[in-house]
C-alpha positions, -999 to 999 in steps of 0.1 A, spaced: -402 579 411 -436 592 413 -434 631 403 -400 628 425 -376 641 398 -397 654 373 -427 669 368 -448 671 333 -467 703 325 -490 699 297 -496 734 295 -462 743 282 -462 721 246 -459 744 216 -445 741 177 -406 742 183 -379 758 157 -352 742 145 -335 767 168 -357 754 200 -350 720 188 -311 723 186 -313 738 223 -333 709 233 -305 685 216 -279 702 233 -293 702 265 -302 664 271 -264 658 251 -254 674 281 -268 651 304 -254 617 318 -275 583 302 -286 576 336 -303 607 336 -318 605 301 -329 571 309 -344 586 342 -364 613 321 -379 588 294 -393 566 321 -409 591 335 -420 600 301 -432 567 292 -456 562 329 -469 594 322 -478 585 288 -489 551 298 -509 559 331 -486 539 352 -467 544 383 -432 547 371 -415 530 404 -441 496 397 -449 493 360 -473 467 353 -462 428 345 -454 419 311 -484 393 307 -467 355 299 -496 339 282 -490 363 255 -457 366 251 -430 337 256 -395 332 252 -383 298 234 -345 288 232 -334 282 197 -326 248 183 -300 247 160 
């Protein structure tokens, strides 16, 4: 999904209203959850330096999963 769909311009960040905000809300309400999901992927590579269609392996020696014994 590498700049595919979506493409981040850092130039374009600015203080929103509440106005700007609502318009923002409205706009992604408006949108299906696949594409939300879609967009915060994305988001979240960018963020993190990552290519978004191989994120990196969650590393096991840190983090396990044990089944609970009750």
């Amino acid at each position: 999904m590498k700049n595919k769909n979506y493409r981040l311009d850092r130039t374009q960040f600015k203080m929103q209203s509440f106005e700007e905000a609502d318009m923002q809300y409205a706009y992604w309400s408006k949108k299906s959850i696949t594409e939300r999901l879609r967009a915060a992927n994305y988001l979240i590579s960018v963020a993190f330096d990552f290519d978004a269609d191989n994120p990196p392996k969650m590393d096991r020696d840190i983090f396990s999963m044990r089944k609970h014994t009750g």
